[in-house]
C-alpha positions in Angstrom: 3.4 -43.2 26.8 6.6 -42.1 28.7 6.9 -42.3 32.4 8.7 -41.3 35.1 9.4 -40.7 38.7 10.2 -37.5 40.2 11.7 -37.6 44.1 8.7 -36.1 46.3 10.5 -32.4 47.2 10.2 -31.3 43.6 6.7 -32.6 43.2 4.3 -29.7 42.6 2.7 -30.3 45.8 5.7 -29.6 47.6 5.7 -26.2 45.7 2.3 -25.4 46.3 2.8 -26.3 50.5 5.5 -23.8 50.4 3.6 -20.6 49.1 0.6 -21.3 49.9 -1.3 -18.8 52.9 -4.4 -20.9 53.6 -6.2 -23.7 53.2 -8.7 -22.3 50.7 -5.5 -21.3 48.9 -4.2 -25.1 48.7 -7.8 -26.5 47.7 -7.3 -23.6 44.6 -4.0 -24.8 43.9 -4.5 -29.0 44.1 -7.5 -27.9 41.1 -4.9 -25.9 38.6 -2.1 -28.3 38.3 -1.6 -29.2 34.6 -1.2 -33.1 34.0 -1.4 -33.0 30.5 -2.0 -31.0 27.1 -5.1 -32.3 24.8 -4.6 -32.6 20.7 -5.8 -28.4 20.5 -3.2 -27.7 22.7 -5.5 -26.6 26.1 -4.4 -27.7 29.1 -6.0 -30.5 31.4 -5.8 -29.7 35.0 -6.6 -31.8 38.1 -10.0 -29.8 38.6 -11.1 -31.2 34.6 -10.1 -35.0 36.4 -12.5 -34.2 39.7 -9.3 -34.7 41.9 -8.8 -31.6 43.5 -10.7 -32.4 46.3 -9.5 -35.6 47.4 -5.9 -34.4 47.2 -6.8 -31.0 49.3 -8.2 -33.8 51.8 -5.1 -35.7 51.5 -2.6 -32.8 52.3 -5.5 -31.0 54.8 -3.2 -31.6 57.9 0.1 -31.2 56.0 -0.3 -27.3 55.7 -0.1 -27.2 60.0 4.0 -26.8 60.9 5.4 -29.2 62.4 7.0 -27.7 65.9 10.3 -29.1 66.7 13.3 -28.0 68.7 17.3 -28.5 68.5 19.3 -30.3 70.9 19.3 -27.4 73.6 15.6 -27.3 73.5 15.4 -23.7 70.9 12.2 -23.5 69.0 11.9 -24.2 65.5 9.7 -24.8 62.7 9.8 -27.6 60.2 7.5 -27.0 56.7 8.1 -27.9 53.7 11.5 -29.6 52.0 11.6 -28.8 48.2 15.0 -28.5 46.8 16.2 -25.2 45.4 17.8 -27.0 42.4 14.6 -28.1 41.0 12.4 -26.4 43.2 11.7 -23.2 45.0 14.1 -24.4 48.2 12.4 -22.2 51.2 10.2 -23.4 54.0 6.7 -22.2 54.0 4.8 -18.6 54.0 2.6 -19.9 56.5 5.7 -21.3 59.2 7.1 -17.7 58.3 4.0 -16.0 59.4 3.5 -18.3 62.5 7.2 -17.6 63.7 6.7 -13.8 62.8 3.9 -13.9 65.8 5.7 -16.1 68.1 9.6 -14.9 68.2 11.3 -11.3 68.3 13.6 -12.8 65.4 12.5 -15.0 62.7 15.2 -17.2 61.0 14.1 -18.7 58.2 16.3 -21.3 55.7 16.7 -21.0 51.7 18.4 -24.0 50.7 21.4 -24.5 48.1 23.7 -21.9 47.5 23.0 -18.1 46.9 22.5 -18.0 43.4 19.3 -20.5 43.4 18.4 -20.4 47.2 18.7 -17.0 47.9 17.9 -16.0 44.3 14.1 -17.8 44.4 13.9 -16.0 48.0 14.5 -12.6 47.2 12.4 -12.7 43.8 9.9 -15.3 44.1 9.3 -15.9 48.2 8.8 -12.5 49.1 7.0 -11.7 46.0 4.2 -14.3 47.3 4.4 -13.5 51.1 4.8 -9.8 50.4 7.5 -10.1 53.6 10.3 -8.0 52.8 13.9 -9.1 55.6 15.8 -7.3 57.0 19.0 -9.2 56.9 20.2 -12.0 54.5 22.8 -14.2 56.2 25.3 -16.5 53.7 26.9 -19.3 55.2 30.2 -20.5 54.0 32.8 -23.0 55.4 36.9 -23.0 54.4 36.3 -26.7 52.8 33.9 -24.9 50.5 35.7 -22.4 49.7 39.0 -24.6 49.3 36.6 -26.5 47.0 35.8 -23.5 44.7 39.6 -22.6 45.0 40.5 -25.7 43.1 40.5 -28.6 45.7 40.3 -31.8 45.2 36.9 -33.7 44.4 34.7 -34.3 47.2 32.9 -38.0 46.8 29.7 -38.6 49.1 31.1 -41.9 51.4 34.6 -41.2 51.2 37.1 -39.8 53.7 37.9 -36.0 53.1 41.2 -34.7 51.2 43.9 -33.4 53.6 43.5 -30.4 51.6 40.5 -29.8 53.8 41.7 -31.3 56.8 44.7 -29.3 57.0 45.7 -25.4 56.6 45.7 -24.3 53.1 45.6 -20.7 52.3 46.2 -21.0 49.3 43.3 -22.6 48.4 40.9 -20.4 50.5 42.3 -17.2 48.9 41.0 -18.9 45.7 38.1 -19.8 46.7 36.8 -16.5 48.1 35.7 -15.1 44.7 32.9 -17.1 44.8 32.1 -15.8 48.6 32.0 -12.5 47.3 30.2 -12.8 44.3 27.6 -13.9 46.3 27.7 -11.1 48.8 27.5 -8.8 45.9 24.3 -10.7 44.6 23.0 -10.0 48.2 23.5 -6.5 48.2 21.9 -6.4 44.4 18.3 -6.6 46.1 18.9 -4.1 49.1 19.3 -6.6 52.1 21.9 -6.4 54.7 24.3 -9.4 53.9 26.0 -11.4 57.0 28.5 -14.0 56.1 28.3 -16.8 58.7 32.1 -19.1 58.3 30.4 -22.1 59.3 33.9 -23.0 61.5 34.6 -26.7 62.0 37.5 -28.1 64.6 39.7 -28.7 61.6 39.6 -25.5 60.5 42.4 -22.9 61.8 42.5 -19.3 62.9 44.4 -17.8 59.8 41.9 -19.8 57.3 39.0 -18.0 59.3 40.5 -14.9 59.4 41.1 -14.8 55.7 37.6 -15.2 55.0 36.8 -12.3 57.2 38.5 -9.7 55.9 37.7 -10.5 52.5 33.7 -10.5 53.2 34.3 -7.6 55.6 36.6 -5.4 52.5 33.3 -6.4 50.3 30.7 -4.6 52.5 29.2 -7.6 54.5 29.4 -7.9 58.1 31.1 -11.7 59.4 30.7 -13.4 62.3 32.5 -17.2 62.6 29.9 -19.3 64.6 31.2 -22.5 66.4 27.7 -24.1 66.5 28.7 -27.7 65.1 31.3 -27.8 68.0 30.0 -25.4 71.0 26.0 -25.9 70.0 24.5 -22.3 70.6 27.0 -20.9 72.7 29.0 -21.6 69.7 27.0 -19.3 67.9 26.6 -16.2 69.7 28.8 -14.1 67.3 27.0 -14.5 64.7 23.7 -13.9 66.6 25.1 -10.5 67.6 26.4 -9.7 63.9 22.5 -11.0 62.5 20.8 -8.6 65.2 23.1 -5.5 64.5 22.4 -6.0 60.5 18.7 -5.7 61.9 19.1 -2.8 63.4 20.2 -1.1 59.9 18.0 0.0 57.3 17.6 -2.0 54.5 16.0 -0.8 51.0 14.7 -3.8 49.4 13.8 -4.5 45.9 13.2 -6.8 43.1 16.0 -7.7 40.7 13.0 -7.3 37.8 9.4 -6.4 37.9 6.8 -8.5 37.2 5.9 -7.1 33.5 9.5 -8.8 32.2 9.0 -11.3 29.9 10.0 -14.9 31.0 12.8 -14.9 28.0 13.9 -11.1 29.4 13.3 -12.5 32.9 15.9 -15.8 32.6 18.7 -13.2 31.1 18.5 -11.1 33.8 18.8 -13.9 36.2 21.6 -15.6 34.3 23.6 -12.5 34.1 23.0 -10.4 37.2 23.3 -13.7 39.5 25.0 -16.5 37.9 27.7 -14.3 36.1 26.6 -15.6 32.5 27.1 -13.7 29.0 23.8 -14.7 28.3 21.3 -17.4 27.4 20.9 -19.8 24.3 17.4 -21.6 24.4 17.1 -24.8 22.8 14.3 -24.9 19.5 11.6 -26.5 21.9 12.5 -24.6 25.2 12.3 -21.3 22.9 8.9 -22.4 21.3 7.5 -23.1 24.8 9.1 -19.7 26.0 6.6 -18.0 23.4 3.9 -19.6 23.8 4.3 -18.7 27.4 5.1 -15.2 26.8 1.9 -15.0 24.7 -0.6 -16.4 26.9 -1.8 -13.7 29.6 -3.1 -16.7 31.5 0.7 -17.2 32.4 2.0 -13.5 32.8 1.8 -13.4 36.9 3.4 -16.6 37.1 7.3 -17.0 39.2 10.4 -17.8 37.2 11.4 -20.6 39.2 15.0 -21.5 37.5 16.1 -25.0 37.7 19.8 -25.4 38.0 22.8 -27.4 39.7 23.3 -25.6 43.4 26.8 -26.7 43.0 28.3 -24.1 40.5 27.3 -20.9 39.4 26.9 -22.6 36.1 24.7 -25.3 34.9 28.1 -27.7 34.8 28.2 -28.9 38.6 32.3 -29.2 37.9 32.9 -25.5 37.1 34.0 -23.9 40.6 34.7 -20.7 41.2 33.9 -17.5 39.6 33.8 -18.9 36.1 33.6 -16.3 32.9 33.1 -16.5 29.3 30.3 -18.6 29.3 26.5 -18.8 28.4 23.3 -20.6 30.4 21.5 -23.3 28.1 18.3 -23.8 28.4 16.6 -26.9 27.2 13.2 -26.8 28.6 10.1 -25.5 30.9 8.4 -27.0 33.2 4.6 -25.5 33.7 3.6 -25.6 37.7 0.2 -24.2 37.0 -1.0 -24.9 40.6 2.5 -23.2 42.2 2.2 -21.0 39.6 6.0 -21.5 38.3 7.6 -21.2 34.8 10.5 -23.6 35.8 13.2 -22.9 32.7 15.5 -25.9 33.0 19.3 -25.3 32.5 21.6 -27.8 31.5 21.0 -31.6 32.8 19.4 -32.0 36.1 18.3 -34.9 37.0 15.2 -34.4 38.9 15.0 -37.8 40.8 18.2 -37.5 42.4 20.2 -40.8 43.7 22.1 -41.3 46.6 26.0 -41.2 46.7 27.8 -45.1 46.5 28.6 -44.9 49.9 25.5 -43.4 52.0 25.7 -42.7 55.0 22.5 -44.8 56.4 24.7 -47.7 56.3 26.4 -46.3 59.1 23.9 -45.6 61.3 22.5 -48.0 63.6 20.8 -48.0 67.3 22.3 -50.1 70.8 19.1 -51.9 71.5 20.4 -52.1 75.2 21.0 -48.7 75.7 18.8 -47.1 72.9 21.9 -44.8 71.7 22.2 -43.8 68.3 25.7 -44.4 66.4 26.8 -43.0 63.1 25.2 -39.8 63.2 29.0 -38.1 63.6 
């Protein structure tokens, strides 16, 4: 038999901790999970192996946020951790729900980039929580955007490029077609778009006011927030910009409804939010696709893409805006409890490593004074 591991935020109990609404909802979901497929071609779930219920008493706690706060002693929520490359990448319905009761504004995260973080928000999130935002905020910082202009490669462990340490227009005004084409995927579903510049000491006032006027000329309101440096005070622009988006309406919507086939679904996606010309399906991902697509049993379920977060593409070194080209797909992943359909586009490793350099090794604790070093 072949084995494997898979790193614990893409497991499909992670999925199922982030969607799910209650407690009766998990024990449903810990019984549907497919482990296997037997010689007729039926699927073998954890409920047909009796394990539903020990794993719903194994997680039983785990669907309770955990209530933390930042340095300056602000609320926030911490639930659930799956990555939006292989995963659905939001915290949880039931955090959302919680902070919905407890704050007059509820931020709530979608990690790795727009077009998977925000795209598995818009169309898969609010689908299950039936929530609908008011305003989407995109963060951005002039090293990413120097990086999508063409800058040098970043390696985990090692000391930045000057390119990033130092002014380079240049390479910003390169760089902000990807900004924008992910504004205009924003605006796609009908929510108010802010674009936060994530502004760090090295970064200076001409870089920062480049990126505003470009997300400002393509209909998003920007704010530069100073948080890593000021903490909140730092921040306070772009809490007025978020609460003034608020205060607009919004006319949400689904970028396809629910009836779309998953093949129909994928090209949509791969077109209308990664910029692709279309798809190209692999023999055995197309096979699965209609088998999929001909089984009712599957029809409600999310497409849950799985992609690299670090270019619109499925090839992590193509920056930018790239044209011209078409998504492969190679497989799909069946997350019967989550209820996904997880199409799997290019290679994606889905126990990721860390880099050669990581930054643990750099962390340590004064066992006289108890302070923490490294962290910075």
């Amino acid at each position: 038999m072949q084995s494997k591991f898979g790193i614990a935020v893409g497991s499909e109990c992670m999925a199922i901790l982030s969607v799910i609404k209650d407690l009766a909802d998990l024990r449903e979901r810990l019984d549907n999970i497919t482990v296997a497929f037997d010689k007729s071609g039926k699927p073998v779930t954890t409920g047909d192996l009796e394990v539903g219920g020990a794993m719903t008493a194994f997680m039983r706690n785990t669907i309770n946020p955990t209530l933390m706060c930042t340095a300056e002693y602000n609320p926030c929520m911490v639930h659930a951790g799956p990555f939006a490359n292989i995963a659905v990448g939001q915290s949880s319905i039931i955090a959302d729900r919680v902070g919905l009761k407890l704050f007059d504004y509820h931020v709530t995260e979608s990690g790795f980039a727009a077009d998977i973080g925000f795209e598995k928000f818009w169309n898969v999130k609010c689908r299950f929580s039936g929530l609908k935002p008011h305003v989407s905020v995109l963060t951005t910082t002039v090293r990413a955007l120097k990086m999508h202009g063409g800058g040098p490669k970043v390696v985990p462990g090692k000391a930045l490029s000057e390119e990033y340490t130092k002014e380079n227009l240049e390479l910003v005004e390169k760089g902000i077609p990807n900004m924008v084409h992910m504004i205009n995927v924003i605006r796609k579903s009908g929510i108010n778009p802010v674009v936060c510049v994530n502004r760090f000491y090295t970064d200076t006032d001409a870089e920062v006011a480049l990126v505003k006027k470009a997300a400002e000329a393509a209909g998003a309101r920007c704010a530069e927030s100073k948080h890593w440096e000021l903490g909140g005070e730092g921040a306070l622009e772009l809490a007025d910009a978020v609460i003034d988006a608020c205060n607009d309406e919004s006319e949400f919507k689904f970028l396809y409804p629910l009836e779309m086939k998953l093949r129909d679904r994928v090209e949509a996606i791969a077109k209308e939010v990664y910029g692709a010309d279309g798809v190209s399906w692999s023999p055995e991902a197309e096979s699965k696709a209609k088998m999929l697509e001909d089984d009712p049993k599957y029809a409600d379920y999310a497409t849950m893409m799985v992609k690299t977060h670090l270019s619109l593409t499925h090839d992590p070194t193509l920056k930018g805006v790239p044209t011209g080209w078409t998504l492969p797909i190679n497989n799909i992943l069946i997350y019967s409890g989550a209820k996904f359909l997880c199409p799997c586009a290019g290679t994606i490793s889905l126990m990721p490593g860390t880099g050669s350099n990581p930054a643990f090794r750099r962390i340590d604790v004064d066992t006289k004074t108890g302070k923490v070093s490294g962290l910075f």
